[in-house]
C-alpha positions in Angstrom: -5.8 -23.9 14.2 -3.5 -21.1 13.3 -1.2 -21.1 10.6 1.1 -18.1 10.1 1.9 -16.6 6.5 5.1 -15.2 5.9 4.3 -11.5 4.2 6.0 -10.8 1.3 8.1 -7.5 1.4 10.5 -5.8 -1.4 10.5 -2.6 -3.2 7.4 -3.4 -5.0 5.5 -4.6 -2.5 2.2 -2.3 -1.6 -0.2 -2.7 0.8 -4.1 -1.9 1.1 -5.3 -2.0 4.9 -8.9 -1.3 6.3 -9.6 0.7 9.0 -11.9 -1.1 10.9 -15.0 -0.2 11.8 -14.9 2.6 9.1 -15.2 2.9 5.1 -11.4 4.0 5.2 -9.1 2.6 3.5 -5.1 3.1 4.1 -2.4 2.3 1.2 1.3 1.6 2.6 4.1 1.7 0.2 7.4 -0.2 0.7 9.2 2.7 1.6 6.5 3.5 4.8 4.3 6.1 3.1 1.1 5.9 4.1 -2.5 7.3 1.8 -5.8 7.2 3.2 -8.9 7.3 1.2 -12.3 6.0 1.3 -12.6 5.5 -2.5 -10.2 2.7 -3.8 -9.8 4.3 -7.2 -7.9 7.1 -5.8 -6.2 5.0 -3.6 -4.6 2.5 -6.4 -3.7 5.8 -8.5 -1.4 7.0 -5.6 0.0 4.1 -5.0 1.0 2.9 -8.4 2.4 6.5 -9.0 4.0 7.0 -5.6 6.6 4.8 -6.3 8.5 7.5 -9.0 12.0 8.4 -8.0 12.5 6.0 -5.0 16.2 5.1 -5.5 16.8 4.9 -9.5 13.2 2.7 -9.8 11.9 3.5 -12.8 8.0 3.1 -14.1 
């Protein structure tokens, strides 16, 4: 059975992704940046900042 989740999407909507097969991680923001980073730490910290100065969004 296969059941199909809608994914959420909006302008704070962020996105951690594994690369399979590897200990790399990959953090998408909204706008389409991408970070990649084995260490999740690092990874949060630029996404949670990354967002500054996308269209009037402030933080």
């Amino acid at each position: 059975m296969s059941t199909r989740v809608a994914m959420l999407s909006g302008d704070a909507v962020v996105r951690i992704h594994w690369k399979l097969g590897t200990d790399v991680l990959v953090g998408v923001c909204h706008c389409g940046a991408e970070h990649e980073s084995e260490d999740p730490v690092e990874l949060w910290e630029w996404l949670l900042a990354h967002p500054d100065g996308h269209g009037g969004r402030d933080r």
